[in-house]
N, CA, C and O atoms as CSV, one atom per row, in Angstrom:
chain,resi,resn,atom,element,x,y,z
A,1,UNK,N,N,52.914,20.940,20.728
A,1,UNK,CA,C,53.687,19.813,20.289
A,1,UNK,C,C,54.019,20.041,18.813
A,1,UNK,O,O,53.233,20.414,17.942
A,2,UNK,N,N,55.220,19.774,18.688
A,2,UNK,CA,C,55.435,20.235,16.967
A,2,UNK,C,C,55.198,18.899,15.962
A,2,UNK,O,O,55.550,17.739,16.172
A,3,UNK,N,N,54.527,19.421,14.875
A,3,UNK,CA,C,54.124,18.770,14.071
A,3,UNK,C,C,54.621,17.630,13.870
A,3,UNK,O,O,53.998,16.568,13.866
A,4,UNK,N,N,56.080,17.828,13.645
A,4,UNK,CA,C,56.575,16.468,13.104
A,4,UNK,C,C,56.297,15.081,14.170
A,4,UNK,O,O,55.983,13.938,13.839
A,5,UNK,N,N,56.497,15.549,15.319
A,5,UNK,CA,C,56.537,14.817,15.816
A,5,UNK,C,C,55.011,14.007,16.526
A,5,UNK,O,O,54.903,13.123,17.376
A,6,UNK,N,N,53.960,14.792,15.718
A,6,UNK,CA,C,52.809,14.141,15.790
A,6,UNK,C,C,52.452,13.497,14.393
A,6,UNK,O,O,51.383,12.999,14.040
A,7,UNK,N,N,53.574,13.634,13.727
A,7,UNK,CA,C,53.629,12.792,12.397
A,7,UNK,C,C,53.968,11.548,12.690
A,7,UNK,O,O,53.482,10.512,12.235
A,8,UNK,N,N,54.803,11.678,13.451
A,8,UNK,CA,C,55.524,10.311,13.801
A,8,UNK,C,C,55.015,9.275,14.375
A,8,UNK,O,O,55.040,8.080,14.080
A,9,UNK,N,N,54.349,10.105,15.596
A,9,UNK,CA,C,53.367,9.530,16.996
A,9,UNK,C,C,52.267,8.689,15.579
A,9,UNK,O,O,52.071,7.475,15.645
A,10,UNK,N,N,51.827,9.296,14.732
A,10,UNK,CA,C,50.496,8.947,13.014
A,10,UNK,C,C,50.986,7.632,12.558
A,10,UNK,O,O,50.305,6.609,12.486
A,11,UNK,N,N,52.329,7.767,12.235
A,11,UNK,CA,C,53.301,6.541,11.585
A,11,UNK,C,C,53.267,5.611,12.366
A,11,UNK,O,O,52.746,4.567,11.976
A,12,UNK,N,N,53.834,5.696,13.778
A,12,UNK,CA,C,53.898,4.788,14.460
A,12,UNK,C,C,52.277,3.833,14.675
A,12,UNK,O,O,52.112,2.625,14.846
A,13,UNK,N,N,51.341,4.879,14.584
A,13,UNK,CA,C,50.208,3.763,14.733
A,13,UNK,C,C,49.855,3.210,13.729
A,13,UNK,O,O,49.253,2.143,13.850
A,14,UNK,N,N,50.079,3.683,12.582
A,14,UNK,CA,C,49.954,2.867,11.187
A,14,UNK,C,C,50.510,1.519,11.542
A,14,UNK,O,O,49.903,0.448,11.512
A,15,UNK,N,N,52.180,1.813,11.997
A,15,UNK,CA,C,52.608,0.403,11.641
A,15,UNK,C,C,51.997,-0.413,12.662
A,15,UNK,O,O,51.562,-1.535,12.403
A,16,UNK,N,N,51.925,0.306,14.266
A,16,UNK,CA,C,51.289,-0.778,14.953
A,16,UNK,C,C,49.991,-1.665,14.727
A,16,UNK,O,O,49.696,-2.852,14.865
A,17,UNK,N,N,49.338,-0.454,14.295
A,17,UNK,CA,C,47.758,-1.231,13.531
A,17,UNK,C,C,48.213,-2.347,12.497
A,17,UNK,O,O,47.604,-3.398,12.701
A,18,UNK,N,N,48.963,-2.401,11.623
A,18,UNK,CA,C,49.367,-3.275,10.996
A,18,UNK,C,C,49.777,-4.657,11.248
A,18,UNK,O,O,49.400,-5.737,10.794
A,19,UNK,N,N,50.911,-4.206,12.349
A,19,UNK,CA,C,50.973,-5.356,12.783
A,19,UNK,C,C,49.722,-6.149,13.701
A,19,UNK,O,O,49.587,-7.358,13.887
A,20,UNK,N,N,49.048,-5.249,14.092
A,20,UNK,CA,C,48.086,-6.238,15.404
A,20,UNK,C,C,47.327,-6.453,14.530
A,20,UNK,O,O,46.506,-7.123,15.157
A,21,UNK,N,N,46.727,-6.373,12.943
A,21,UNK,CA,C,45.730,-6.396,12.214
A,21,UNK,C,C,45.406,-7.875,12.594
A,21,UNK,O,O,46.463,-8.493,12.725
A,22,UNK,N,N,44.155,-8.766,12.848
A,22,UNK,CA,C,44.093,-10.224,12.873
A,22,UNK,C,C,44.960,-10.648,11.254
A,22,UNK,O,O,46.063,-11.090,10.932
A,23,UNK,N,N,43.797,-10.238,10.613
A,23,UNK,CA,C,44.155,-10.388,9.282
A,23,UNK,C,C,44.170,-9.494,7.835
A,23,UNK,O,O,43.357,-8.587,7.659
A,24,UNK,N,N,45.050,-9.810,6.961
A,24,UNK,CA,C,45.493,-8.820,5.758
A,24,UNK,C,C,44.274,-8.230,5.237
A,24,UNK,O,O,44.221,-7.087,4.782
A,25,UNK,N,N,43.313,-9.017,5.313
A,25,UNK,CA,C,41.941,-9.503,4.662
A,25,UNK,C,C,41.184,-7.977,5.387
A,25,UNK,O,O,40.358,-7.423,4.661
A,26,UNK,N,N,41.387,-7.513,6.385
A,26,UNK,CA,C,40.351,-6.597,7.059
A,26,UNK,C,C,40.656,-5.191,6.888
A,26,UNK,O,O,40.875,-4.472,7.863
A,27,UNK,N,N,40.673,-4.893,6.055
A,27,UNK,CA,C,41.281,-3.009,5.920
A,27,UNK,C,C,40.469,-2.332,7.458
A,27,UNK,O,O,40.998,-1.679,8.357
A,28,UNK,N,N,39.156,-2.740,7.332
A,28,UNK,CA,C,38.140,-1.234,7.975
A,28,UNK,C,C,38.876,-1.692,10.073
A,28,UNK,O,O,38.907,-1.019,11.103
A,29,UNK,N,N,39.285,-3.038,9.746
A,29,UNK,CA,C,39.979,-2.814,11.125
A,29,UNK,C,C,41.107,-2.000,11.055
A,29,UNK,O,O,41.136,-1.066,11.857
A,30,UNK,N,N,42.000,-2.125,10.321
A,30,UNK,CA,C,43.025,-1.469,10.454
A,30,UNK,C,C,42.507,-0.039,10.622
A,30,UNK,O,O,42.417,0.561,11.693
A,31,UNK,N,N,42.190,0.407,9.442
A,31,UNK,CA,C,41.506,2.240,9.439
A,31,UNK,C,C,40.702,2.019,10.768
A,31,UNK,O,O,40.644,3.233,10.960
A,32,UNK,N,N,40.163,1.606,11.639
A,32,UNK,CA,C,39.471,2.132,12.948
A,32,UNK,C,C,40.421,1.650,13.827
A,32,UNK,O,O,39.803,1.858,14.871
A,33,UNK,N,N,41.508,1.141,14.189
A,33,UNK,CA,C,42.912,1.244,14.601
A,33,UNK,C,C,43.491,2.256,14.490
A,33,UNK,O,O,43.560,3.016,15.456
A,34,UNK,N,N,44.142,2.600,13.154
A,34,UNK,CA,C,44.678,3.967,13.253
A,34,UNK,C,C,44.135,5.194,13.379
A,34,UNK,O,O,44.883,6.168,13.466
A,35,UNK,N,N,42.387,5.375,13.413
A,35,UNK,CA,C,41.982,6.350,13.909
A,35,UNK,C,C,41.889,6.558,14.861
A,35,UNK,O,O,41.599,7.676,15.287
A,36,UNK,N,N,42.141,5.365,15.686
A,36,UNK,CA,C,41.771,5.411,17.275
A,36,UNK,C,C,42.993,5.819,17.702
A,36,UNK,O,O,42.985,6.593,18.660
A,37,UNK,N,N,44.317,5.420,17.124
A,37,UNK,CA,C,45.332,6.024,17.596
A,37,UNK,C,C,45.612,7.302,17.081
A,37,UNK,O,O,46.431,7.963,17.720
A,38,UNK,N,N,45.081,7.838,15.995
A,38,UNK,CA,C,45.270,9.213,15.654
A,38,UNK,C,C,44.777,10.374,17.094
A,38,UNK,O,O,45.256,11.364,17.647
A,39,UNK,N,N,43.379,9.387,17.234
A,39,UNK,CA,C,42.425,10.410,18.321
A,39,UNK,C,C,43.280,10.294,19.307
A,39,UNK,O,O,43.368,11.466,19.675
A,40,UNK,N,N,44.038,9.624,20.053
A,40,UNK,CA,C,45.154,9.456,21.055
A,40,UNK,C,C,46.166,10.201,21.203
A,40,UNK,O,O,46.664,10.591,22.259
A,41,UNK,N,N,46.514,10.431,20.035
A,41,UNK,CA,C,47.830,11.604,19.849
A,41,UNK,C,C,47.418,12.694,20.171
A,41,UNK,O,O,47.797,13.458,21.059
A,42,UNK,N,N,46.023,12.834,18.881
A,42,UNK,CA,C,45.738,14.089,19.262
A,42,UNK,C,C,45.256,14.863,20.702
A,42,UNK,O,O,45.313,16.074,20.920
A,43,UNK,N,N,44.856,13.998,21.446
A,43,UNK,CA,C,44.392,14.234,22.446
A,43,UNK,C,C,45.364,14.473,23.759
A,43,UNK,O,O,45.260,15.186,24.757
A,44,UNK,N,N,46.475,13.431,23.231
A,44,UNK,CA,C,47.588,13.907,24.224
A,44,UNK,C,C,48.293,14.998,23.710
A,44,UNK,O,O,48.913,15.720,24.491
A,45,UNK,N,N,48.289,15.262,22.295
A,45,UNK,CA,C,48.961,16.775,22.042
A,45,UNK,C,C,48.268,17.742,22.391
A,45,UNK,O,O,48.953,18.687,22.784
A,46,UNK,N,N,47.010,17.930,22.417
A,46,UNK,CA,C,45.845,19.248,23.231
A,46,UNK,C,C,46.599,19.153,24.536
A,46,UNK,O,O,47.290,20.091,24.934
A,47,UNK,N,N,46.465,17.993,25.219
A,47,UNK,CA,C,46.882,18.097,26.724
A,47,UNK,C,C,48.075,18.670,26.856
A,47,UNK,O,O,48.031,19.448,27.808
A,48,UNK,N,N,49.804,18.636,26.016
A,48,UNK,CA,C,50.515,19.079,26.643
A,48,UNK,C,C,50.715,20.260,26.238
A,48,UNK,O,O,51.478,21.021,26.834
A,49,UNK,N,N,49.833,20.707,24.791
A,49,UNK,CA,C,50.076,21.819,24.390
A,49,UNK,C,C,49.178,22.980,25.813
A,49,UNK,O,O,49.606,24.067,26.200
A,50,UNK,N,N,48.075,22.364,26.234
A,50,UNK,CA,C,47.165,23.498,27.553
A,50,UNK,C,C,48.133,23.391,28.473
A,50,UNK,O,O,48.171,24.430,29.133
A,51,UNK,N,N,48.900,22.641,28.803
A,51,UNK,CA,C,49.955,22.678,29.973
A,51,UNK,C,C,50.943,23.119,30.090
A,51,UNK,O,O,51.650,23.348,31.072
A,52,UNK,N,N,51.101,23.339,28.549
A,52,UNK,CA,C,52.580,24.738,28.445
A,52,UNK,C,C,51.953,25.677,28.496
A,52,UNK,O,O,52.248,26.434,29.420
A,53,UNK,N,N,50.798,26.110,27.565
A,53,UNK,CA,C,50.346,27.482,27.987
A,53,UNK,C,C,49.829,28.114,29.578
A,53,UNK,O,O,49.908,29.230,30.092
A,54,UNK,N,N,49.324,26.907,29.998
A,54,UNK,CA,C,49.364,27.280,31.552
A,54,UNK,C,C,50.157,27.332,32.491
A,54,UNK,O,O,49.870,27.449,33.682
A,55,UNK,N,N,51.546,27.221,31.860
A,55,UNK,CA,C,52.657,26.841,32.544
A,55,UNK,C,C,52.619,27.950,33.578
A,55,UNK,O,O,51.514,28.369,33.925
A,56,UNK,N,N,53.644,28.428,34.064
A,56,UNK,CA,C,54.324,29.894,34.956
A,56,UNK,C,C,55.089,30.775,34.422
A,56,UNK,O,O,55.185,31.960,34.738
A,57,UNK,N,N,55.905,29.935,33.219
A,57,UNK,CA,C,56.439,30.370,32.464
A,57,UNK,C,C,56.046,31.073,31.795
A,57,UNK,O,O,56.275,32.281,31.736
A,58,UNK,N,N,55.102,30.172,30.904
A,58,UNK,CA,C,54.641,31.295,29.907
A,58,UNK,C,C,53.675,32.222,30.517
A,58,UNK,O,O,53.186,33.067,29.767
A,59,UNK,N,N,53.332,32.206,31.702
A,59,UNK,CA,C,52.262,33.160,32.038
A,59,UNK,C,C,53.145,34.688,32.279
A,59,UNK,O,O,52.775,35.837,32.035
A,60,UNK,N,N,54.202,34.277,32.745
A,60,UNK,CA,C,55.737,35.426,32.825
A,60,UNK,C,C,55.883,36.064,31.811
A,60,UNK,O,O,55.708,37.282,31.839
A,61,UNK,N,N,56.289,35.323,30.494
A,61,UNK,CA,C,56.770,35.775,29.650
A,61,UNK,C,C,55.100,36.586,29.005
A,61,UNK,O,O,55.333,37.655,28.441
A,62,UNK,N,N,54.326,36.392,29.022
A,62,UNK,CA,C,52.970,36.515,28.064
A,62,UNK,C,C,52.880,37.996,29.176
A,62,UNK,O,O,52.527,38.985,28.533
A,63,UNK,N,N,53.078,38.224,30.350
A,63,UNK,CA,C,52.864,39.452,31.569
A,63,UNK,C,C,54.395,40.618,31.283
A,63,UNK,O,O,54.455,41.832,31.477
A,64,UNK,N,N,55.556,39.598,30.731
A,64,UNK,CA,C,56.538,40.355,30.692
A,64,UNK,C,C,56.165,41.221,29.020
A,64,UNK,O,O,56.400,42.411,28.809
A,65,UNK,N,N,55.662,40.423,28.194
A,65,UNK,CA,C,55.750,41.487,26.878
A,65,UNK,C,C,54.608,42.160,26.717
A,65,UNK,O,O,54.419,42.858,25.721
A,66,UNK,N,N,53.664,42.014,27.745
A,66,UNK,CA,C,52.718,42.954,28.191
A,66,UNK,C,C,53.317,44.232,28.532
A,66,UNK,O,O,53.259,45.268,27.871
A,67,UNK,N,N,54.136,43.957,30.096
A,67,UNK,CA,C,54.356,45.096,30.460
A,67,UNK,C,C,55.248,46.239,29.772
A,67,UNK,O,O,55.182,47.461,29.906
A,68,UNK,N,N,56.512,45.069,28.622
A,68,UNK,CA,C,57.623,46.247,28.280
A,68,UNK,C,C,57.104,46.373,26.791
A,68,UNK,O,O,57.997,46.571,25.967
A,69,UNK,N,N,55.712,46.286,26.268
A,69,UNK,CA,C,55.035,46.498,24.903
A,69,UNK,C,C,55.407,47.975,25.060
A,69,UNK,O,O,56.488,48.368,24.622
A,70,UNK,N,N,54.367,48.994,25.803
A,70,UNK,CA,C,54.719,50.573,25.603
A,70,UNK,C,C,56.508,50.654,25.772
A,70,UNK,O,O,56.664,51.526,24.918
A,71,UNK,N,N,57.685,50.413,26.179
A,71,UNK,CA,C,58.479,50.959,26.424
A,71,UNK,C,C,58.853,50.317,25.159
A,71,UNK,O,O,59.932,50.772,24.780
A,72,UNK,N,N,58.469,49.607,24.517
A,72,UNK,CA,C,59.013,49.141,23.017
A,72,UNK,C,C,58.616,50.228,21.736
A,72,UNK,O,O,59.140,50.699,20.726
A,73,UNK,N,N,57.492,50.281,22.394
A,73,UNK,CA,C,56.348,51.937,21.350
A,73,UNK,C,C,57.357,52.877,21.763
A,73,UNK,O,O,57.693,53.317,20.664
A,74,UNK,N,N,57.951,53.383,22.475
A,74,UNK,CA,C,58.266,54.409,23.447
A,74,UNK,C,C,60.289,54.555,22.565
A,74,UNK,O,O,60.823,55.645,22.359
A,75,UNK,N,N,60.778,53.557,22.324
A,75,UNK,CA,C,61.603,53.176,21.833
A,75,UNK,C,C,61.850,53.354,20.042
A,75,UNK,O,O,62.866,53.729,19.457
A,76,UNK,N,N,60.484,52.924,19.461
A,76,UNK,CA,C,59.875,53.029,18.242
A,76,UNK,C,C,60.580,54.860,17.888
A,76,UNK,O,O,61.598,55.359,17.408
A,77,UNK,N,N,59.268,55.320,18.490
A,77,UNK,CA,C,58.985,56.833,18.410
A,77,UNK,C,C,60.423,57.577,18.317
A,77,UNK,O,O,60.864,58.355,17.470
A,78,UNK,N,N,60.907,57.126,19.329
A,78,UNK,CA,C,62.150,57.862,19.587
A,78,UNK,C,C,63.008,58.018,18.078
A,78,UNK,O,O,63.172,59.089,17.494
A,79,UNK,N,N,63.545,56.565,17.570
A,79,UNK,CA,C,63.979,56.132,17.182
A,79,UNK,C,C,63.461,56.940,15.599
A,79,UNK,O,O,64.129,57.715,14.914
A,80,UNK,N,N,62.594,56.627,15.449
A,80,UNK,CA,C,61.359,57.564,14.432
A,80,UNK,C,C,62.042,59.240,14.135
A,80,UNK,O,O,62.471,59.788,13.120
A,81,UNK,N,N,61.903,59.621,15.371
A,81,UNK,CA,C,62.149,61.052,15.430
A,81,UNK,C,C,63.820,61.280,14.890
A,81,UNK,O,O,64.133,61.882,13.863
A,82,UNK,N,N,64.770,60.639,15.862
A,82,UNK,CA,C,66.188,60.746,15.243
A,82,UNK,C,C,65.909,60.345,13.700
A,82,UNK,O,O,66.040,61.291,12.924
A,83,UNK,N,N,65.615,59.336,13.228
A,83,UNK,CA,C,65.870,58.986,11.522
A,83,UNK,C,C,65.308,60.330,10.687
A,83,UNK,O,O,65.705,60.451,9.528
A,84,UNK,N,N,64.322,61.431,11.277
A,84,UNK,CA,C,63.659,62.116,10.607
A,84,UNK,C,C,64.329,63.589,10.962
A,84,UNK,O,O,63.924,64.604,10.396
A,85,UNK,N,N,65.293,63.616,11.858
A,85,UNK,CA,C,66.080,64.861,12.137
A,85,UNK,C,C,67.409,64.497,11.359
A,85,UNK,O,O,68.019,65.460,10.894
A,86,UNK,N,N,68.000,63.098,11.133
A,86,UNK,CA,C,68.852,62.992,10.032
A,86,UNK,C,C,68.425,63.252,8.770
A,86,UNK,O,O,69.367,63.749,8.152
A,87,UNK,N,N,67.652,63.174,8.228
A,87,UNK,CA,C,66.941,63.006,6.941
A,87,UNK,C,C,66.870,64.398,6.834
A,87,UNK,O,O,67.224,64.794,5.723
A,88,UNK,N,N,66.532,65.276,7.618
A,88,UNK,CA,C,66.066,67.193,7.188
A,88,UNK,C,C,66.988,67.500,6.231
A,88,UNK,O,O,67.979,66.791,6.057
A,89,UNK,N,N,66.861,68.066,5.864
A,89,UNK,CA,C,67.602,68.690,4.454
A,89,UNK,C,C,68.590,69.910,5.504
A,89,UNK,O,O,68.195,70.261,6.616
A,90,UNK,N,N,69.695,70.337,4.967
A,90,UNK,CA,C,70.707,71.057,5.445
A,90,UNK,C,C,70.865,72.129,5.127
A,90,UNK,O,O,71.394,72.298,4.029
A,91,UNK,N,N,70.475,73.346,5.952
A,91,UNK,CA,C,70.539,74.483,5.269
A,91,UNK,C,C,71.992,75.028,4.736
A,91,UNK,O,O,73.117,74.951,5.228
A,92,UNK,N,N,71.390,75.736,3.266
A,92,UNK,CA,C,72.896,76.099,2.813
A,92,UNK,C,C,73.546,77.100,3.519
A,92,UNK,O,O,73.086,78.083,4.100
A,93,UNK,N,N,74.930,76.619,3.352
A,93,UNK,CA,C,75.827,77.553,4.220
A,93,UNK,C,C,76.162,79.238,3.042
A,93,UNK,O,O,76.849,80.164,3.471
């Protein structure tokens, strides 16, 4: 879940704690309000963040750059070798 938007989910319980406060008079309710809704967010952001990673998707993509990692090395090298056969110095004619 991206940050900001567990900033927001933070804000929003501020103001709600605020408003449900009984009274102006009680800070430590409010602060155990908005911690309780902090722990809420956070807890639903763990949850959807394990549920993308367990997705299918990403289990694809996490198996796909597994498999084409060496043909990327393999690509590297190559690539390596041409820049270093341009680079040789030219024998004089």
């Amino acid at each position: 879940m991206k940050a900001s938007l567990l900033l927001t989910l933070v804000c929003t319980a501020v103001l709600v704690a605020g408003a449900r406060a009984d009274a102006p008079g009680e800070p430590e309710t409010l602060v155990r309000k908005v911690q309780e809704y902090a722990q809420k967010a956070t807890a639903m952001a763990k949850t959807a963040l394990s549920m993308v990673q367990e997705s299918d998707a990403a289990q694809q993509a996490r198996q796909w750059l597994a498999d084409n990692a060496d043909l990327a090395k393999q690509r590297l090298v190559w690539l390596k070798e041409q820049l270093l056969e341009f680079w040789k110095p030219m024998p004089a004619a």
